[in-house]
N, C-alpha and C positions, 0 to 999 in steps of 0.2 A: 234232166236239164237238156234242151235242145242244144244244138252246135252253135247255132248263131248266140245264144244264149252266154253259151261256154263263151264264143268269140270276144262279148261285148266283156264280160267278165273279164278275159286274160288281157284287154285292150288295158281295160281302166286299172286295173293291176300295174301296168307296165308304167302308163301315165303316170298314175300317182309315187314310183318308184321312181321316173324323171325329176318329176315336181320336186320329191325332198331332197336328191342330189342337185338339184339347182340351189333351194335353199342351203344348201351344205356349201356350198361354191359361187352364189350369187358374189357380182364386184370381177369376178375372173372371167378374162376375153373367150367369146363365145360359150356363158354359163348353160346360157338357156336354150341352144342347138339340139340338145339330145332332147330334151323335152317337147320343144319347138317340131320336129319332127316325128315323134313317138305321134303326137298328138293329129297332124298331117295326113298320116300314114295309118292311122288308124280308122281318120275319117274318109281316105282315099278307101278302103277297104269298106266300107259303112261298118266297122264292127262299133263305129261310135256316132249319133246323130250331128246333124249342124246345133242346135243346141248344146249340146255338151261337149263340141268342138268351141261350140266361145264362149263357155263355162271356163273352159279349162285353159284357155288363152287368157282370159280377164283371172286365173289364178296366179299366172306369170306375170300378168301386170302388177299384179295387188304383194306379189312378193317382191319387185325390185320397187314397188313403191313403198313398202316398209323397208327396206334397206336402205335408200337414197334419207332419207329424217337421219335412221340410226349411225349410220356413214359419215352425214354431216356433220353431228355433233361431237363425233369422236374424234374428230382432226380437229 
């Protein structure tokens, strides 16, 4: 496996390890910073393309948008 290879790998590791602590904490002030960032930062580094930088951004949207339904119904 090349380095950059390794890179893109440990990127989306990390990402997808933001992502579920967001899910874990979505509704809580600044849930989605550490993800928001992971994701930033990874694409500042190219270990992850513009593509899969707004992959990963429209996964953020898509889980406080199943949160906002389920949130509302429960109050």
């Amino acid at each position: 496996m090349s380095l950059k290879q390794r890179d893109h790998d440990t990127a989306v590791g990390w990402i997808n390890a933001e992502l579920a602590e967001l899910r874990r904490d979505v509704g809580k002030p600044n849930a989605s910073s550490a993800a928001r960032s992971a994701i930033t930062l990874a694409f500042l580094l190219r270990a992850i393309s513009d593509t899969e930088q707004r992959e990963f951004q429209a996964r953020i949207d898509e889980i406080y948008a199943d949160y906002k339904p389920s949130h509302a119904t429960a109050a």
